[in-house]
C-alpha positions as CSV (number, residue, x, y, z in Angstrom):
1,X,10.3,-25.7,-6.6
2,X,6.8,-27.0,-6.9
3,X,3.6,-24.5,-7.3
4,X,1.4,-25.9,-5.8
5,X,2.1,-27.9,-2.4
6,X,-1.2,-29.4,-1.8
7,X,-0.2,-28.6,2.3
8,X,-3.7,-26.0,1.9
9,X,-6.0,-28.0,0.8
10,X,-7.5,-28.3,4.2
11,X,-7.9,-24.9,4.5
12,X,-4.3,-24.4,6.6
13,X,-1.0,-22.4,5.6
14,X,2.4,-21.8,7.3
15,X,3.4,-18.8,8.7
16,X,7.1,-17.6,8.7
17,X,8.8,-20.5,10.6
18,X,6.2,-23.4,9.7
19,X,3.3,-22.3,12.5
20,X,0.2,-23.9,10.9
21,X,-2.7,-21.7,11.1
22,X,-6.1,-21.2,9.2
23,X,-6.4,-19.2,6.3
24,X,-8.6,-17.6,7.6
25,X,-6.5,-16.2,10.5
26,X,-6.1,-12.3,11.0
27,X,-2.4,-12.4,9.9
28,X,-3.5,-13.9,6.8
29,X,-6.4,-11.5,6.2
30,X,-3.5,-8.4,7.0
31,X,-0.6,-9.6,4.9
32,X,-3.0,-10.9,2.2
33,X,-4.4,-7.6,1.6
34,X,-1.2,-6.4,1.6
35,X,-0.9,-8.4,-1.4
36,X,-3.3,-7.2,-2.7
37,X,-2.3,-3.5,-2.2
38,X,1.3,-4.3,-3.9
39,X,-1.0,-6.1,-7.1
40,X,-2.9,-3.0,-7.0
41,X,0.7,-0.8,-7.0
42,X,1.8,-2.7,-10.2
43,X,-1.2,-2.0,-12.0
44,X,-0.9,1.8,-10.9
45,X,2.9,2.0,-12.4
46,X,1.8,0.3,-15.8
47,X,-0.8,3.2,-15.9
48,X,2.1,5.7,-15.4
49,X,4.4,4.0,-17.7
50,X,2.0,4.3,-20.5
51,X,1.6,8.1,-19.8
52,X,2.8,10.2,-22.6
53,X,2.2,13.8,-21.3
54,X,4.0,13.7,-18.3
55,X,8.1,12.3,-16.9
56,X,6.7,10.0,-14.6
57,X,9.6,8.1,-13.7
58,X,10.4,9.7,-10.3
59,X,7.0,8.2,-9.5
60,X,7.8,4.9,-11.3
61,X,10.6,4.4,-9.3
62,X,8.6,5.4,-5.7
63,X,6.0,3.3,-7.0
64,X,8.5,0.0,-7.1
65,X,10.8,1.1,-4.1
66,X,6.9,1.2,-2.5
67,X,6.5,-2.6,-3.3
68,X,9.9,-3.7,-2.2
69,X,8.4,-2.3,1.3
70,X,5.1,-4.0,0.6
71,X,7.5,-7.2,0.9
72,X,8.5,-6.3,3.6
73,X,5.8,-5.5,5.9
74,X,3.9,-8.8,4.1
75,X,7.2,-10.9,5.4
76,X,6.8,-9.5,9.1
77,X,3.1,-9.7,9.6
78,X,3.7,-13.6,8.3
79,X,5.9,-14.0,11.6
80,X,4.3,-14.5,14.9
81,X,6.8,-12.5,16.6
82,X,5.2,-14.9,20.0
83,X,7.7,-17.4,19.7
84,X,9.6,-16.9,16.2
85,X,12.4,-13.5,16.3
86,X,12.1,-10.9,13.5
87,X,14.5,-12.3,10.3
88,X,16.3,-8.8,9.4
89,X,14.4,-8.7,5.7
90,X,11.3,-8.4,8.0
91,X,12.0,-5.0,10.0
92,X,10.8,-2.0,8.3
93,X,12.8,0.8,8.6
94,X,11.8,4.1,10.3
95,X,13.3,6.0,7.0
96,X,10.4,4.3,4.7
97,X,7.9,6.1,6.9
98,X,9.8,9.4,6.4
99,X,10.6,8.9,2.9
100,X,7.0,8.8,2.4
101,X,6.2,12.1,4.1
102,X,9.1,14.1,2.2
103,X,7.2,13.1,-0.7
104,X,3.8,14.2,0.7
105,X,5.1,17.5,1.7
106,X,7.1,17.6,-1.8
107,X,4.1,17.2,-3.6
108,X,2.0,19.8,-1.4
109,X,4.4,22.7,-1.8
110,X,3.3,22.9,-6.0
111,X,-0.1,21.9,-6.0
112,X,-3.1,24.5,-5.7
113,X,-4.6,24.3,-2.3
114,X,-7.6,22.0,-2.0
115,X,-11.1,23.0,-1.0
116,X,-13.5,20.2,-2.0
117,X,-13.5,16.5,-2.1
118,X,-12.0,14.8,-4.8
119,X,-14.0,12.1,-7.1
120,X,-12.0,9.4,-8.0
121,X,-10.8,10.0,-12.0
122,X,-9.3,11.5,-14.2
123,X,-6.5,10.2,-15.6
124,X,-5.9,6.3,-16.0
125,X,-3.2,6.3,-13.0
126,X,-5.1,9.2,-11.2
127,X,-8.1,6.6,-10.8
128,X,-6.1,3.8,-10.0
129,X,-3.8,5.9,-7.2
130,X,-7.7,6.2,-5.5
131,X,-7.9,2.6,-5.9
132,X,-4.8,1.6,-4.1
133,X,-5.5,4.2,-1.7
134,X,-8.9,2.0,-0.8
135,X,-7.0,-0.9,-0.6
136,X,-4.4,0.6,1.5
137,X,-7.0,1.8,3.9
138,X,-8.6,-1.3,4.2
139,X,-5.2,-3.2,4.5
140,X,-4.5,-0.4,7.7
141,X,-8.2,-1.5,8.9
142,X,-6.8,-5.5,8.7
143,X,-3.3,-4.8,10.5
144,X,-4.9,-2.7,13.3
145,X,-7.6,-5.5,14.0
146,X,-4.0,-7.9,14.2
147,X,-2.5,-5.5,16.3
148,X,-5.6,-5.9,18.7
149,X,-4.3,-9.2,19.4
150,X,-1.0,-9.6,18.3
151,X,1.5,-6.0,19.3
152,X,2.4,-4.7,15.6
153,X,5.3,-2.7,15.5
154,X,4.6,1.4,15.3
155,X,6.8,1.7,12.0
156,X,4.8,-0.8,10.3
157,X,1.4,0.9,11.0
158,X,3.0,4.3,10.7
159,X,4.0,3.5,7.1
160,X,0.8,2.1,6.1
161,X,-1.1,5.0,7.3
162,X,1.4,7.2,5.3
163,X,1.5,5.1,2.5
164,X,-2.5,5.8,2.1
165,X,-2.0,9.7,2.6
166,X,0.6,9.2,0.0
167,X,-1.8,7.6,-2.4
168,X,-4.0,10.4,-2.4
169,X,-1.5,13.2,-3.0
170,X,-0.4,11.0,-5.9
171,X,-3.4,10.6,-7.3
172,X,-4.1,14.9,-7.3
173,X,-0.5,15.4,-8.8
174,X,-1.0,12.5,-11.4
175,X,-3.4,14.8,-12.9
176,X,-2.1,17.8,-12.0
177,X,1.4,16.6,-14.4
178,X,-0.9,15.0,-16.9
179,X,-3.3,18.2,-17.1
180,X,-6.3,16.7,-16.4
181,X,-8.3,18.3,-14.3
182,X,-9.6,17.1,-10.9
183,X,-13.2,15.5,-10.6
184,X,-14.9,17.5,-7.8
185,X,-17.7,16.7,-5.7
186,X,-20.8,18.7,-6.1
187,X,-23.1,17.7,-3.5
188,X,-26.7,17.2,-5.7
189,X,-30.3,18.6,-4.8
Protein backbone atom coordinates (compact mmCIF):
# COMPACT_ATOMS: atom_id res chain seq x y z
CA UNK A 1 0.00 0.00 0.00
CA UNK A 2 1.13 3.38 -1.24
CA UNK A 3 1.76 6.39 1.41
CA UNK A 4 0.85 8.91 -0.15
CA UNK A 5 -2.32 8.80 -2.61
CA UNK A 6 -2.06 12.20 -4.14
CA UNK A 7 -6.30 11.99 -3.85
CA UNK A 8 -5.63 15.32 -1.19
CA UNK A 9 -3.83 17.44 -2.97
CA UNK A 10 -6.81 19.54 -3.70
CA UNK A 11 -7.51 19.97 -0.31
CA UNK A 12 -10.35 16.84 -0.25
CA UNK A 13 -10.22 13.43 1.82
CA UNK A 14 -12.66 10.38 2.04
CA UNK A 15 -14.60 9.68 4.83
CA UNK A 16 -15.47 6.03 5.89
CA UNK A 17 -17.23 4.75 2.73
CA UNK A 18 -15.48 7.13 0.10
CA UNK A 19 -17.78 10.54 0.83
CA UNK A 20 -15.44 13.24 -0.43
CA UNK A 21 -15.31 16.11 1.76
CA UNK A 22 -12.92 19.13 2.67
CA UNK A 23 -10.33 18.85 4.99
CA UNK A 24 -11.43 21.28 6.52
CA UNK A 25 -14.79 19.78 7.39
CA UNK A 26 -15.94 19.48 11.23
CA UNK A 27 -15.51 15.62 11.14
CA UNK A 28 -12.14 16.10 10.10
CA UNK A 29 -11.33 18.79 12.65
CA UNK A 30 -13.11 16.11 15.55
CA UNK A 31 -11.41 12.93 14.58
CA UNK A 32 -8.19 14.77 13.77
CA UNK A 33 -7.75 16.00 17.08
CA UNK A 34 -8.61 12.91 18.26
CA UNK A 35 -5.42 11.97 16.68
CA UNK A 36 -3.88 14.11 18.12
CA UNK A 37 -5.04 13.18 21.66
CA UNK A 38 -4.01 9.39 21.02
CA UNK A 39 -0.16 11.04 19.70
CA UNK A 40 -0.35 12.95 22.77
CA UNK A 41 -1.29 9.40 24.88
CA UNK A 42 1.81 7.68 23.39
CA UNK A 43 4.01 10.31 24.49
CA UNK A 44 2.41 10.16 28.11
CA UNK A 45 3.10 6.23 28.37
CA UNK A 46 6.84 6.59 27.16
CA UNK A 47 7.01 9.14 30.10
CA UNK A 48 5.66 6.37 32.46
CA UNK A 49 7.69 3.68 31.00
CA UNK A 50 10.81 5.56 31.78
CA UNK A 51 9.71 6.11 35.47
CA UNK A 52 11.87 4.32 37.91
CA UNK A 53 10.26 5.16 41.32
CA UNK A 54 7.02 4.04 40.70
CA UNK A 55 5.06 0.24 39.08
CA UNK A 56 3.38 2.11 36.51
CA UNK A 57 2.24 -0.66 34.44
CA UNK A 58 -1.43 -0.74 35.49
CA UNK A 59 -1.40 2.76 34.03
CA UNK A 60 0.72 1.63 30.92
CA UNK A 61 -1.69 -0.75 30.17
CA UNK A 62 -4.95 1.88 30.66
CA UNK A 63 -2.94 4.17 28.86
CA UNK A 64 -2.82 1.70 25.48
CA UNK A 65 -6.28 0.04 26.16
CA UNK A 66 -7.21 4.19 26.13
CA UNK A 67 -5.73 4.42 22.44
CA UNK A 68 -7.35 1.27 21.13
CA UNK A 69 -10.64 3.41 22.08
CA UNK A 70 -9.12 6.45 20.56
CA UNK A 71 -9.43 4.23 17.29
CA UNK A 72 -12.35 3.70 17.75
CA UNK A 73 -14.17 6.77 18.33
CA UNK A 74 -11.59 8.32 15.35
CA UNK A 75 -13.23 5.39 13.00
CA UNK A 76 -16.92 6.48 13.93
CA UNK A 77 -16.68 10.14 13.70
CA UNK A 78 -14.95 9.27 10.07
CA UNK A 79 -18.58 7.81 9.16
CA UNK A 80 -21.43 10.01 8.26
CA UNK A 81 -23.82 7.85 9.91
CA UNK A 82 -26.47 10.04 7.07
CA UNK A 83 -26.26 7.58 4.57
CA UNK A 84 -23.35 5.00 5.54
CA UNK A 85 -24.41 2.35 8.77
CA UNK A 86 -21.96 2.04 11.80
CA UNK A 87 -19.19 -0.90 10.78
CA UNK A 88 -19.08 -2.82 14.29
CA UNK A 89 -15.14 -1.72 14.98
CA UNK A 90 -16.83 1.81 15.07
CA UNK A 91 -19.44 1.51 18.06
CA UNK A 92 -17.96 2.33 21.32
CA UNK A 93 -19.05 0.51 24.06
CA UNK A 94 -20.91 1.80 27.10
CA UNK A 95 -18.26 -0.31 29.36
CA UNK A 96 -15.29 2.07 28.08
CA UNK A 97 -17.15 4.98 29.61
CA UNK A 98 -17.54 2.97 32.91
CA UNK A 99 -14.21 1.60 32.94
CA UNK A 100 -13.04 5.05 32.91
CA UNK A 101 -15.02 6.09 36.04
CA UNK A 102 -13.94 2.94 38.13
CA UNK A 103 -10.65 4.24 37.68
CA UNK A 104 -11.48 7.80 38.60
CA UNK A 105 -13.17 6.74 41.69
CA UNK A 106 -10.17 4.10 42.26
CA UNK A 107 -7.86 6.72 42.15
CA UNK A 108 -9.91 9.23 44.48
CA UNK A 109 -10.36 6.78 47.41
CA UNK A 110 -6.16 7.06 48.20
CA UNK A 111 -5.38 10.39 47.24
CA UNK A 112 -5.47 13.42 49.86
CA UNK A 113 -8.41 15.52 49.27
CA UNK A 114 -7.82 18.49 46.99
CA UNK A 115 -8.31 22.16 47.91
CA UNK A 116 -6.48 24.29 45.34
CA UNK A 117 -5.85 24.23 41.72
CA UNK A 118 -3.31 22.26 40.36
CA UNK A 119 -0.30 23.86 38.04
CA UNK A 120 0.54 21.71 35.49
CA UNK A 121 4.14 19.79 36.54
CA UNK A 122 5.85 17.81 38.37
CA UNK A 123 6.79 14.81 37.20
CA UNK A 124 7.64 14.13 33.36
CA UNK A 125 4.23 12.10 32.91
CA UNK A 126 2.38 14.25 35.49
CA UNK A 127 3.01 17.26 32.97
CA UNK A 128 2.24 15.52 30.04
CA UNK A 129 -1.25 13.82 31.63
CA UNK A 130 -2.18 17.90 31.86
CA UNK A 131 -1.24 18.02 28.37
CA UNK A 132 -3.41 15.36 27.04
CA UNK A 133 -6.03 16.49 29.27
CA UNK A 134 -5.97 20.01 27.01
CA UNK A 135 -6.08 18.14 24.08
CA UNK A 136 -8.87 16.00 25.26
CA UNK A 137 -10.85 18.99 26.13
CA UNK A 138 -10.45 20.64 23.06
CA UNK A 139 -11.07 17.34 21.08
CA UNK A 140 -14.69 17.30 23.38
CA UNK A 141 -15.07 21.13 22.26
CA UNK A 142 -14.53 19.71 18.28
CA UNK A 143 -17.08 16.68 18.66
CA UNK A 144 -19.75 18.77 20.40
CA UNK A 145 -19.54 21.56 17.56
CA UNK A 146 -20.07 18.00 15.03
CA UNK A 147 -22.75 16.91 17.15
CA UNK A 148 -24.47 20.41 16.48
CA UNK A 149 -24.93 19.26 13.03
CA UNK A 150 -24.36 15.80 12.74
CA UNK A 151 -26.32 13.57 16.08
CA UNK A 152 -23.09 12.00 17.92
CA UNK A 153 -23.77 9.16 19.76
CA UNK A 154 -24.03 9.77 23.91
CA UNK A 155 -21.33 7.06 24.64
CA UNK A 156 -18.91 8.61 22.46
CA UNK A 157 -19.19 12.09 24.11
CA UNK A 158 -19.66 10.50 27.45
CA UNK A 159 -16.25 8.85 27.11
CA UNK A 160 -14.51 11.75 25.94
CA UNK A 161 -15.77 13.84 28.71
CA UNK A 162 -14.59 11.10 31.08
CA UNK A 163 -11.55 10.39 29.46
CA UNK A 164 -10.49 14.23 30.22
CA UNK A 165 -11.65 13.88 34.03
CA UNK A 166 -9.53 10.80 33.80
CA UNK A 167 -6.51 12.73 32.61
CA UNK A 168 -6.54 14.90 35.51
CA UNK A 169 -6.82 12.31 38.30
CA UNK A 170 -3.89 10.74 36.43
CA UNK A 171 -1.85 13.35 36.35
CA UNK A 172 -2.37 14.03 40.58
CA UNK A 173 -1.67 10.22 41.19
CA UNK A 174 1.35 10.21 38.77
CA UNK A 175 2.93 12.29 41.22
CA UNK A 176 1.46 11.20 44.10
CA UNK A 177 3.27 7.32 43.13
CA UNK A 178 6.34 9.10 41.91
CA UNK A 179 6.53 11.40 45.25
CA UNK A 180 6.67 14.46 43.72
CA UNK A 181 4.76 16.91 45.00
CA UNK A 182 1.87 18.77 43.39
CA UNK A 183 2.48 22.41 41.88
CA UNK A 184 -0.21 24.55 43.53
CA UNK A 185 -1.59 27.74 42.47
CA UNK A 186 -0.91 30.71 44.59
CA UNK A 187 -2.83 33.41 43.36
CA UNK A 188 0.02 36.60 43.20
CA UNK A 189 -0.40 40.25 44.60
Amino acid sequence: MKIYTKTGDEGMTSLVGGERVPKTHLRLEAYGTVDELNAQLGLLSCFCEEETRADLSHEIQLLEDIQNELFVVGSYLATNTDNRELRAYSILSNQAVETLEKEVDAAQEFMPKQFFFVLPGGCKAAAQAHVCRTVCRRTERQILRLHEEYPIDAVIRQYVNRLSDYLFILSRKLNILTHNEEKKWIKKR
